[in-house]
N, C-alpha and C positions, 0 to 999 in steps of 0.2 A: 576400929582400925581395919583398915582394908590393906591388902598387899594385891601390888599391880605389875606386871612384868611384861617388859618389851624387848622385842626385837629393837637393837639402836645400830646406826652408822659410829657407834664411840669405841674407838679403836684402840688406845695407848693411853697413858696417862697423863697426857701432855692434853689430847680430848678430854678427859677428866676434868683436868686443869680449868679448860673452855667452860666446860657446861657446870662445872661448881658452884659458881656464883647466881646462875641461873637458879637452877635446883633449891641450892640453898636458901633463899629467896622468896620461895614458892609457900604461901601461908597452909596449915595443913599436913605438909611435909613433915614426917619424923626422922626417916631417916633413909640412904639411899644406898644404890652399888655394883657396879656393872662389873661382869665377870667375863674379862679381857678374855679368858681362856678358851669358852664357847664360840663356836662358830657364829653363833647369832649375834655376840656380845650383850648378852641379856642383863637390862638395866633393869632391877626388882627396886621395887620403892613402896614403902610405907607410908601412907594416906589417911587422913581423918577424915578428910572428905570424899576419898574413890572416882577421884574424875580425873581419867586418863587423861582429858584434852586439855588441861592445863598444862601437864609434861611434855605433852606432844609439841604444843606450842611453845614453851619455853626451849626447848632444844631445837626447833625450827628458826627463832629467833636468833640462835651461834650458830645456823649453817647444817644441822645433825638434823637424822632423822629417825623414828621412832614409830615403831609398830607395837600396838595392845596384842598381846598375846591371849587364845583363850585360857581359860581356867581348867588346869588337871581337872 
């Protein structure tokens, strides 16, 4: 299990809302969660797989954009 963390344009949870079905969707995925509070809005996601570009791409598809963070 790999954990990935980005910089996103997802803003509120109404964005949430947007990129849900996307995300959820995404084979691989366990589990997901952007923390509104952060200035980045850093969307942390759990990965079987570890391939950011599948995220990047599925929130590019609803209009959001999304930066890989490096690793602490």
């Amino acid at each position: 299990m790999t954990t990935l963390k980005f910089k996103s344009t997802i803003k509120c949870t109404g964005c949430i809302a947007t990129v849900s079905p996307e995300l959820n969707n995404l084979s691989g995925i366990t589990h997901w969660e952007v923390d509104l509070e952060s200035p980045d809005r850093v969307l942390t996601v759990e990965s079987e797989s570890g391939d950011p570009k599948q995220v990047i791409s599925a929130l590019q598809a609803v209009g959001y954009q999304a930066e890989l963070l490096p690793k602490p």
